[in-house]
BATORTOR-913436 format. One record per residue (C-alpha): x, y, z; residue in one letter; residue number from 0. Coordinates in steps of 0.1 Angstrom, whole numbers. Each point is the difference from the previous one (the first is absolute). Layout:
<gupas>
@x:X	y:Y	z:Z	r:A	k:NUM $
...
</gupas>
This chain:
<gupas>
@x:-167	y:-59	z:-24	r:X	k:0 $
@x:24	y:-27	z:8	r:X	k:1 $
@x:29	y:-17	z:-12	r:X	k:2 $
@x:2	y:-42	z:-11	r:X	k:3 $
@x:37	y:-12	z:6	r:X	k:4 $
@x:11	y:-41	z:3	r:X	k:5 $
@x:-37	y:-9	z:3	r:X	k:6 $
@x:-9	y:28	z:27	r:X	k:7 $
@x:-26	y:30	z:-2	r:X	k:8 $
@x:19	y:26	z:18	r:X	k:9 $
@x:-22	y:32	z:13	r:X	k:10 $
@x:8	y:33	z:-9	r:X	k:11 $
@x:-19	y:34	z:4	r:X	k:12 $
@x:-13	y:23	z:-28	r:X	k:13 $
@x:25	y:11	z:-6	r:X	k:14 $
@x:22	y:-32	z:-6	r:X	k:15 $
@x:21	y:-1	z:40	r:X	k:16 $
@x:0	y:-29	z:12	r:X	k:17 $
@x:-24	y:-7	z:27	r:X	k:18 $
@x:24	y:-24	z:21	r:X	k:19 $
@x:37	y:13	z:-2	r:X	k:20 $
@x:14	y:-35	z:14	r:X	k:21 $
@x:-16	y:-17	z:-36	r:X	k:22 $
@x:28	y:20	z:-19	r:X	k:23 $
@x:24	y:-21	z:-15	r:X	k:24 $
@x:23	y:7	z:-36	r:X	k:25 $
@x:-22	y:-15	z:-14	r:X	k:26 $
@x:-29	y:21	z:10	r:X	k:27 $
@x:22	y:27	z:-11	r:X	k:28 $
@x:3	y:-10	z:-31	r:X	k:29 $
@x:-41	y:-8	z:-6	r:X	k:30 $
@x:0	y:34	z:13	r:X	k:31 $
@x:22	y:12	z:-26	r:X	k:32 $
@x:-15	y:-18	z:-25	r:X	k:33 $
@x:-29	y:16	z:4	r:X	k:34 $
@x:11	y:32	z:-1	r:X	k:35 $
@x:20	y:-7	z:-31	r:X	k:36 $
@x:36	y:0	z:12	r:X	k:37 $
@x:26	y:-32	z:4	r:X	k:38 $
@x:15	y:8	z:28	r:X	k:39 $
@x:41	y:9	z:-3	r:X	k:40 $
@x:27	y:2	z:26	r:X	k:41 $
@x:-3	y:31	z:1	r:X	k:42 $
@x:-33	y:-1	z:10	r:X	k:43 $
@x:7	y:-26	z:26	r:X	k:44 $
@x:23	y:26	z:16	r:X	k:45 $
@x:-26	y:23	z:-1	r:X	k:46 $
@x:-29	y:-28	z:14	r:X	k:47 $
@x:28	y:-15	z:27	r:X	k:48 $
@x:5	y:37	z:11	r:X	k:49 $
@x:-35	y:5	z:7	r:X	k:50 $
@x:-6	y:-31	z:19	r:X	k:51 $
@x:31	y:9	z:19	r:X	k:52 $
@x:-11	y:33	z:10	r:X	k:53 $
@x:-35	y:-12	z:8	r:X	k:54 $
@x:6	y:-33	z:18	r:X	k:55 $
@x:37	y:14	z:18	r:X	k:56 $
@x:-9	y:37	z:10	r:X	k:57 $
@x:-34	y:4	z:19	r:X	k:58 $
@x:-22	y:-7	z:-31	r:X	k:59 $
@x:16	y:29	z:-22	r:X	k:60 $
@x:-15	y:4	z:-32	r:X	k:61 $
@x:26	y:22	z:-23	r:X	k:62 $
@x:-11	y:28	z:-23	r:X	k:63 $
@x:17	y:3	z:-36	r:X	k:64 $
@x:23	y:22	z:17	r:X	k:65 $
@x:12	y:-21	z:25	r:X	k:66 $
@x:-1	y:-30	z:-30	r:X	k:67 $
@x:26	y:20	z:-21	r:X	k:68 $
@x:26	y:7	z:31	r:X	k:69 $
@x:-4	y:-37	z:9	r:X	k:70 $
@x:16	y:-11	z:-36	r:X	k:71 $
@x:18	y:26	z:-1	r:X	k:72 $
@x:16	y:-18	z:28	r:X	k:73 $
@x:-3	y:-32	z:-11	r:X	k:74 $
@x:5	y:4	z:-41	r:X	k:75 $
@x:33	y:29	z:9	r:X	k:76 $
@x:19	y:-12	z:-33	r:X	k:77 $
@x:-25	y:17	z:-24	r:X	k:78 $
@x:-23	y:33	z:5	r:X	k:79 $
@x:-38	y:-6	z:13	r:X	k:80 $
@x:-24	y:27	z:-8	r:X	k:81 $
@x:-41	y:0	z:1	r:X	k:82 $
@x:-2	y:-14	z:-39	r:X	k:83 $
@x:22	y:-29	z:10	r:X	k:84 $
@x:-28	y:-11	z:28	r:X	k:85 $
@x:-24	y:15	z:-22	r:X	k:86 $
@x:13	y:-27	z:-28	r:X	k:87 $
@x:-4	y:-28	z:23	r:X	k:88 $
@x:-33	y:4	z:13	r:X	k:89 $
@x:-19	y:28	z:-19	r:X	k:90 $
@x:-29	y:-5	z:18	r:X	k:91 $
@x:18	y:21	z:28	r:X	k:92 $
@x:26	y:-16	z:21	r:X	k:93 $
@x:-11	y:-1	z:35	r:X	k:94 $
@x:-35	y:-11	z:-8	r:X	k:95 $
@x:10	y:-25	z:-29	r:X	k:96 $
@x:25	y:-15	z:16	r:X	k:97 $
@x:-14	y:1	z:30	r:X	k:98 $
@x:-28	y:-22	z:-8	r:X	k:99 $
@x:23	y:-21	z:-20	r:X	k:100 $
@x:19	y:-5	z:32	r:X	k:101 $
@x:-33	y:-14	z:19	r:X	k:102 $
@x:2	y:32	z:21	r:X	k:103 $
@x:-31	y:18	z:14	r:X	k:104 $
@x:-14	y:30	z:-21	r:X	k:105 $
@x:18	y:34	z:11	r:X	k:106 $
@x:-25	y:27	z:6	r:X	k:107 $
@x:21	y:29	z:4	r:X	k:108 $
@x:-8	y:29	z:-22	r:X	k:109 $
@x:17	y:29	z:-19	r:X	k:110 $
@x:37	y:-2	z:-2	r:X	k:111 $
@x:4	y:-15	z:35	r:X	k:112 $
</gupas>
């Protein structure tokens, strides 16, 4: 599997990560999205931006849905953030979806952790 952005075959595992997190760009997000059948919002760019925060700025931190939801909650505090809203911006499961949307490497946490 791979990805074909401005001219370039990008690498990506299986399950659609991206092999090399420094060829993530927008516009690899966006292929990314594509692909998965989203057009990517700014609300999901708070959600993709948080991500790469937490991964890139705190010791390679890959956040759980959990985590996800008291993040906007933070960051979204004028309206009410529950499970749907993530839910309704990536229903393939926030951390993973966006995750990979993000260019970050493939969580492989299990259960509710």
């Amino acid at each position: 599997m791979g990805y074909h952005v401005n001219g370039t075959e990008l690498d990506a595992t299986a399950t659609g990560y991206l092999v090399n997190q420094d060829e993530w760009s927008k516009e690899v997000a966006n292929e990314i999205a594509r692909q998965e059948g989203l057009v990517l919002t700014q609300d999901h760019w708070d959600v993709i931006e948080y991500l790469r925060d937490q991964y890139f700025n705190h010791n390679g931190e890959l956040p759980n849905n959990r985590h996800i939801l008291k993040g906007m909650q933070d960051i979204w505090s004028d309206r009410k953030v529950d499970n749907k809203t993530l839910f309704d911006l990536f229903p393939g499961n926030p951390s993973k979806q966006a995750g990979r949307i993000a260019g970050l490497p493939e969580s492989m946490r299990k259960g509710g952790y």
